[in-house]
Every structure is written in structure tokens, then in C-alpha cells.
N, C-alpha and C positions, 0 to 999 in steps of 0.2 A: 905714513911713508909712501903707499901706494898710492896715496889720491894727491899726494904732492909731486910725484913723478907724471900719472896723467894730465894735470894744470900745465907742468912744464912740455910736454909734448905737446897740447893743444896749443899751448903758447907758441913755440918754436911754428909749428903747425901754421896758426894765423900770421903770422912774421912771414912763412915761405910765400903762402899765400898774397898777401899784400904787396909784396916782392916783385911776386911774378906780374903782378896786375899792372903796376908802373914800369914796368922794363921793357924796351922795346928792342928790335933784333935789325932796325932797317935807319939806316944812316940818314936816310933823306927825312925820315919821323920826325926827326928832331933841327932840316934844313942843311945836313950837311950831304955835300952832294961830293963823287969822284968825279962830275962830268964837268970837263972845262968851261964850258959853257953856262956854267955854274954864277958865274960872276957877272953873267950879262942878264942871268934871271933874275938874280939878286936884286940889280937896278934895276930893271924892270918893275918887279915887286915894289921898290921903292916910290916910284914917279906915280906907281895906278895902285891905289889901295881900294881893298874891298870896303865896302859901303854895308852897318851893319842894318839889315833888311829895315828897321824902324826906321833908317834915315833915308829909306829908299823908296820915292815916290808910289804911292798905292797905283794899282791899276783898277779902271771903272770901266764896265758895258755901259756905254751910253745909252740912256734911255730909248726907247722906239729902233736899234741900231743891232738888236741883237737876233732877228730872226732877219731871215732871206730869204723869198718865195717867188717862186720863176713859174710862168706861167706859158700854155704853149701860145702860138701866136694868135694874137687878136683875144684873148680872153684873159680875165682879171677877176681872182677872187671865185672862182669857178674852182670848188675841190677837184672835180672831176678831173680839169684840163691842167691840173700841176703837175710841173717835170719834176721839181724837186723844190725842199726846201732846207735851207743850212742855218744851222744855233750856234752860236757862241753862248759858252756856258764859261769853266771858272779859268780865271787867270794867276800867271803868278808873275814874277821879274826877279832881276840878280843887275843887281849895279858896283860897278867900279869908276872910282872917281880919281882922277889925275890931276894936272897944273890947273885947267883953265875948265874942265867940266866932267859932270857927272853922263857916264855912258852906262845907257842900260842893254838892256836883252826884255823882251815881254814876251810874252808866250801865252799863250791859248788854247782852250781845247774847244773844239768843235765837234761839231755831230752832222751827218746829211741823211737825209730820206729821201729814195726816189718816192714820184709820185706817182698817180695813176694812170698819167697821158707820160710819163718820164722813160728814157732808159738807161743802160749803165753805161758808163766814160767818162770821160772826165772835163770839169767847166770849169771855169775860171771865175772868182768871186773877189768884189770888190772888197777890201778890208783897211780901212784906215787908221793909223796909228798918230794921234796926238796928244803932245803935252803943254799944258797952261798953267799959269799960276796969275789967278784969278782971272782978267777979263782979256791978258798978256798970253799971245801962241807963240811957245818953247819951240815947237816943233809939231812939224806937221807930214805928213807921208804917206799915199795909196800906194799900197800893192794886189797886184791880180793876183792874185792868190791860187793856182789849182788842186782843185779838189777832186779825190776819187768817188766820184756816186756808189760803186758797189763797196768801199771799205767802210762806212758807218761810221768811222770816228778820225780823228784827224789832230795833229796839233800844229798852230800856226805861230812860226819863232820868227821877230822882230828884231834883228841885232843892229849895235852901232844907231843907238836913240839918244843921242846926244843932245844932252840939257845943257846951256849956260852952268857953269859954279858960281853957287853964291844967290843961285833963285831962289825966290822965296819959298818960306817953308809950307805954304799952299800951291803947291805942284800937286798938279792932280794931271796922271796919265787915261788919255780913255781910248777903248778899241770898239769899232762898231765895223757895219757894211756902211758903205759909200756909196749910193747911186747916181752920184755927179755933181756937177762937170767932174769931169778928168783930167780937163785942163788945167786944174791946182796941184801944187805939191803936194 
């Protein structure tokens, strides 16, 4: 009798439990919203759907593109005479795709060292943002990017990288530095 009363309370017990774990307290949890505005996000939502990350073009450090090394004038490759040098290390993306194309966001983390001819401020680094699919450029984009020499680490966000829909499923995005021309997209 006693150990069929505790079954039934542990019972009840996991019931409350399981209960509380799916019950939510906030209207918008489950999309409904009191804000009138409500109906224009809806459509929204509808026209640009989130892109589940496998279908969303990988990001690559182009090979030889991932260090930057600034030298002071007239010397090259001289440790001594380096102002600084900037890495790109790991990346990630977030894509939403609508009617007519897939738009991303890319992101990057960087790192900068001054160097031993260097001081602190801030420079401006070349960073190129493109997408291909195979020997075809999707998109192409330099930006001057600045960077703080005394903060050490840095992340650099690409938005509105807008691919054709319907590229193929070899899109490959790559981010490196740029040393020129400039004159290209």
C-alpha cells in the first residue's frame, strides 16, 4: 500500500515535470505576436526563409590569403622592420534565401600583432569576399576593413553576399586579404 502510493506520486511527480518542460509563458514562443506589425513580419518570414546551415555555402581561407604583413617603408620580409601583421583564422555564415537568391552574412575572426618597427592605431586591411561555383564568380567584393592594432582580435561581418538561387550545389565562398588592383569589385 505504501510503495503503491509512492509510484503514484513519483508518477504524478514526472507528469508535473514533463509538463512544465513543454509549456511556454511567452506568446511570441509559439509566433503569436499582439504587435500589429505582426502581419507584415509574417510576410516577410514568408518571402526570405532561413537556409538550413548544410545548404549554406561553406566559407574557405583562400590558400596563401590568410596572413598580412606590413612592412615599414622600403623593407620586405625584414622581422625587425614589421609594423604589424593580421590572420584570419575560423569563419562561420548564416544565409537566408528569398525569390530570386540566396543572401548571406560571413564572418571572421581575426587577430593583429604589432610588430617591432609597429605602433598602436589603426589600419586599414584589405579583405576580399568571394563566391564561385566552380570556375563561375557569384560574387565578388573588397572591403578596407579597419583594424585596431592595440585590441588583438577583431571579427570581420560581410552582409548582403548575395548569390544567384539555384547555383549550383558547388558554391564555394572564400575570404582572404587583397593586395590588388583595387580597381575590381
Amino acid at each position: 500500500m505504501f510503495g503503491m502510493t509512492i509510484r503514484r506520486f513519483l508518477g504524478i511527480s514526472l507528469l508535473a515535470v514533463v509538463a512544465g518542460c513543454n509549456q511556454t509563458d511567452k506568446p511570441a514562443d509559439m509566433g503569436v505576436t499582439s504587435d500589429p506589425s505582426g502581419a507584415q513580419t509574417a510576410a516577410q518570414q514568408q518571402t526570405q526563409t532561413a537556409v538550413v546551415q548544410g545548404s549554406c555555402p561553406q566559407v574557405y581561407l583562400r590558400d596563401g590569403t590568410a596572413v598580412l604583413r606590413r612592412y615599414a617603408k622600403g623593407a620586405k620580409d625584414d622581422p625587425q622592420k614589421l609594423l604589424y601583421q593580421v590572420t584570419l583564422a575560423d569563419t562561420t555564415r548564416r544565409c537566408v534565401l528569398n525569390e530570386s537568391q540566396l543572401v548571406m552574412t560571413v564572418m571572421v575572426q581575426g587577430r593583429v600583432v604589432t610588430g617591432p618597427a609597429g605602433s598602436g592605431g589603426t589600419v586599414n586591411v584589405p579583405i576580399r569576399v568571394a563566391a564561385s561555383d566552380g570556375s563561375t564568380t557569384l560574387y565578388s567584393e573588397l572591403v578596407q576593413y579597419p583594424v585596431n592594432t592595440e585590441a588583438g582580435q577583431f571579427i570581420f561581418t560581410k552582409g548582403e553576399v548575395a548569390i544567384p538561387g539555384g547555383s549550383g550545389g558547388f558554391t564555394k565562398v572564400y575570404v582572404g586579404f587583397d593586395e590588388g588592383p583595387y580597381n575590381t569589385k
